[in-house]
C-alpha positions as CSV (number, residue, x, y, z in Angstrom):
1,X,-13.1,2.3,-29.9
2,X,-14.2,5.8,-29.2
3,X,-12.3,7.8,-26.6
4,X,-10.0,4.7,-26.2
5,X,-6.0,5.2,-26.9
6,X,-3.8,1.9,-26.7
7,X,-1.5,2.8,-23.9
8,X,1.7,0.9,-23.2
9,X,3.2,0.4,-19.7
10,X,5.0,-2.3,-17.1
11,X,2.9,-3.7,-14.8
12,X,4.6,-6.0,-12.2
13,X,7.5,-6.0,-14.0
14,X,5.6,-7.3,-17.2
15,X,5.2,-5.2,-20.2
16,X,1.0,-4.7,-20.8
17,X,-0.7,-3.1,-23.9
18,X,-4.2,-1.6,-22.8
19,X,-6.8,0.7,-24.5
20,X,-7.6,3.0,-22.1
21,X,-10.5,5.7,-22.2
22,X,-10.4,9.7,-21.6
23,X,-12.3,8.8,-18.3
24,X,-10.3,5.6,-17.3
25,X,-8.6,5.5,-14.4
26,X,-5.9,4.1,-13.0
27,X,-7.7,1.1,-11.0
28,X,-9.9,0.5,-13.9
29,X,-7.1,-0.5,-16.0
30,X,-5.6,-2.8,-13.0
31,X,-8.5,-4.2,-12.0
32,X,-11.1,-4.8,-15.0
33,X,-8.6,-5.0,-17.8
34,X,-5.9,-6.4,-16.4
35,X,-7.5,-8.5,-13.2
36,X,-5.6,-7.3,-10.6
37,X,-8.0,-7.0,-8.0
38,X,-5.5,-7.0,-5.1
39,X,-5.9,-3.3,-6.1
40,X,-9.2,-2.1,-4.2
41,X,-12.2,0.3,-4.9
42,X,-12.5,1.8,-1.4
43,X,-13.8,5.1,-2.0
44,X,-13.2,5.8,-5.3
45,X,-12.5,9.5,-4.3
46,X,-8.4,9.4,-3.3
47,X,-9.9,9.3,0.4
48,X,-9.2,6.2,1.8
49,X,-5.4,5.1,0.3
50,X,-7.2,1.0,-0.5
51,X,-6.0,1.6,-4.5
52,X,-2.4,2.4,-3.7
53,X,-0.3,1.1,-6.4
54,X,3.5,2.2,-6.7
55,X,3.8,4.4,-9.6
56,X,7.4,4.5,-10.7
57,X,8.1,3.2,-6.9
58,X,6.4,5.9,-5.6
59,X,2.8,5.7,-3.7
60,X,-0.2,6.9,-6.3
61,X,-4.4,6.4,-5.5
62,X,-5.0,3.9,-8.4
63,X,-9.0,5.5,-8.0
64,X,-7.4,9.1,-9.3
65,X,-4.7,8.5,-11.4
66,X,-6.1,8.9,-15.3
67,X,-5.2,5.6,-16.4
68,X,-3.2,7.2,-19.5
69,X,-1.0,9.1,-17.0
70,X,0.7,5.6,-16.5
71,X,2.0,5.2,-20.2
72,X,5.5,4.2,-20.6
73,X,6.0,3.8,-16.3
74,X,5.9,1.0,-14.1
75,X,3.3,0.3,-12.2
76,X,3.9,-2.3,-9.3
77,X,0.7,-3.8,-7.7
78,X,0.5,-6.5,-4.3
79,X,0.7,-9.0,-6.8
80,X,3.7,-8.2,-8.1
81,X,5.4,-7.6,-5.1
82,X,5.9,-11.6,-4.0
83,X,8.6,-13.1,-6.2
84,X,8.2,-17.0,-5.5
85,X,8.2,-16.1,-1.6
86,X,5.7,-13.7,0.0
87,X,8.1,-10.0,0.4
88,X,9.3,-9.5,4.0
89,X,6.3,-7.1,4.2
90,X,4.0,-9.5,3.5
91,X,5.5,-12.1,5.9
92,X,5.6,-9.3,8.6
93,X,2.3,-8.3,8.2
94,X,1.1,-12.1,8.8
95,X,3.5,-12.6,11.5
96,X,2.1,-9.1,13.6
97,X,-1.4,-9.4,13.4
98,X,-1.6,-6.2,10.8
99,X,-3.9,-8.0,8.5
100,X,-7.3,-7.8,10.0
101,X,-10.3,-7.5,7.0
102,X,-7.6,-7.5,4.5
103,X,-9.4,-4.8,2.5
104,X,-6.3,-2.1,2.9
105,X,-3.8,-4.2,3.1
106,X,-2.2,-4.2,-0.6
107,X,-2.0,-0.6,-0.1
108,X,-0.2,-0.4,3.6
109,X,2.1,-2.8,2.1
110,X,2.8,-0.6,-0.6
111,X,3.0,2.2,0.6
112,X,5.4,0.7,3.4
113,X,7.1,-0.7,0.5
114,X,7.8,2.9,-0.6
115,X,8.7,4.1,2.9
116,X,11.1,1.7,3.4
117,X,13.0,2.4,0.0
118,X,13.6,5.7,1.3
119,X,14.2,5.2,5.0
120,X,15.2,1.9,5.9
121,X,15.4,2.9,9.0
122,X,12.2,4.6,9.7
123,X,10.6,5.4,14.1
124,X,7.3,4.2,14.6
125,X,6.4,7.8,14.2
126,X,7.6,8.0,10.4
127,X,6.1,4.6,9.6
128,X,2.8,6.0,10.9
129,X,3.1,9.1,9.4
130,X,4.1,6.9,6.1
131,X,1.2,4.9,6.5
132,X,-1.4,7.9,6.9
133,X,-2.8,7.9,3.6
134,X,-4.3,4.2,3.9
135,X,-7.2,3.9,6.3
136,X,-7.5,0.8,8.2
137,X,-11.1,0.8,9.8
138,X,-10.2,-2.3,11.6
139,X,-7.4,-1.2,13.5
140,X,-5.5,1.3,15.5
141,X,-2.8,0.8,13.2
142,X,-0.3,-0.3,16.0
143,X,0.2,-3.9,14.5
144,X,0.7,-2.6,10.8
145,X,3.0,-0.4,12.3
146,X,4.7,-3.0,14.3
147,X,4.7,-5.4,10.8
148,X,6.5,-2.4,9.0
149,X,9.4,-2.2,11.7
150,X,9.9,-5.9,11.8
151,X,10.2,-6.2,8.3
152,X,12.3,-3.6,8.0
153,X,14.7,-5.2,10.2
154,X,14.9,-8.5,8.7
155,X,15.5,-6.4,5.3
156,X,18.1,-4.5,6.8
157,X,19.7,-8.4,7.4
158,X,18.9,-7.8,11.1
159,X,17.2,-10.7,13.2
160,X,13.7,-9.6,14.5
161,X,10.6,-10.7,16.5
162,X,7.4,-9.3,16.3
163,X,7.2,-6.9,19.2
164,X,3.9,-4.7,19.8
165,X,3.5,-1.4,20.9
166,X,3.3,-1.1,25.0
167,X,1.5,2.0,25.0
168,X,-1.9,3.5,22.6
169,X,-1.2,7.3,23.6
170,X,-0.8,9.4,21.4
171,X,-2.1,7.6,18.3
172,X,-4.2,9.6,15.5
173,X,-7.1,8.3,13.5
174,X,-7.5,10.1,9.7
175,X,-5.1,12.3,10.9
176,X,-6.8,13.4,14.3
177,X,-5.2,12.7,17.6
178,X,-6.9,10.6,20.3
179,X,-6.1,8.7,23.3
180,X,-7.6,5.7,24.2
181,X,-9.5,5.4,28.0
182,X,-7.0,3.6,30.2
183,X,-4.0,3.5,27.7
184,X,-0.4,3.7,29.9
């Protein structure tokens, strides 16, 4: 067993007994030990947001978070989010177009998930400011945005539509303004 300790946790809402190394992290324990590979390896270096699991309902980088840093908390991963019916983030994100590759998807949701337990409520501009820790190389990140608002209407019991952004001015990409060429 070497460096391994036996580390207990809640994963998913599921209690999980792992041994867990000095140099283990996080998205190791999800994803080899456990199978969890909605969690993904993106960068591995806390860059890109891909391995963002809720860590006692907060947003954590599974890639660099020591795996023994989660005994005795509760981890909640994609997979657990879904409880017989996809979440109303999940739905959304179908619904809007916000799913392109699907590579950084589990962790927008999450970390929408998060957002939205705190502000119900949020602007477009706090949902992209929540969101600015997961890259999406796919997208300008105006339909996850617009999946994040609609679900969090229909959670707030109100009825929605998907409705897309009109304009693409003033949007940032890894945290750097642009404007697109012809945007209104």
């Amino acid at each position: 067993m070497g460096d391994e300790a036996r580390i207990e946790l809640v994963v998913n809402g599921r209690p999980a007994v792992v041994a867990a190394g000095r140099s283990d992290t996080l998205l190791d324990l999800l994803r080899d030990r456990l199978g969890l590979t909605g969690v993904k390896n993106g960068c591995a270096q806390g860059d890109c947001g891909c391995c963002t699991v809720l860590l006692e309902g907060r947003p954590a980088k599974a890639c660099m978070t020591p795996a023994r840093k989660a005994a005795g908390k509760r981890v909640t991963t994609i997979e657990g989010l879904a409880d017989g019916q996809p979440h109303p983030l999940q739905q959304a994100f179908v619904e809007a177009g916000g799913v392109q590759c699907g590579y950084c998807t589990p962790g927008q949701i999450l970390a929408a998930k998060a957002l939205l337990d705190g502000n119900p409520a949020p602007t477009r501009e706090e949902v992209l400011q929540g969101l600015s820790s997961v890259l999406c190389r796919c997208t300008g990140y105006l339909r996850i945005a617009d999946a994040v608002l609609l679900a969090a209407a229909r959670m707030r019991g109100e009825s929605a539509e998907v409705r897309h952004a009109t304009s693409r001015a003033g949007l940032s990409v890894v945290g750097r303004p642009f404007e697109l060429r012809g945007a209104t």
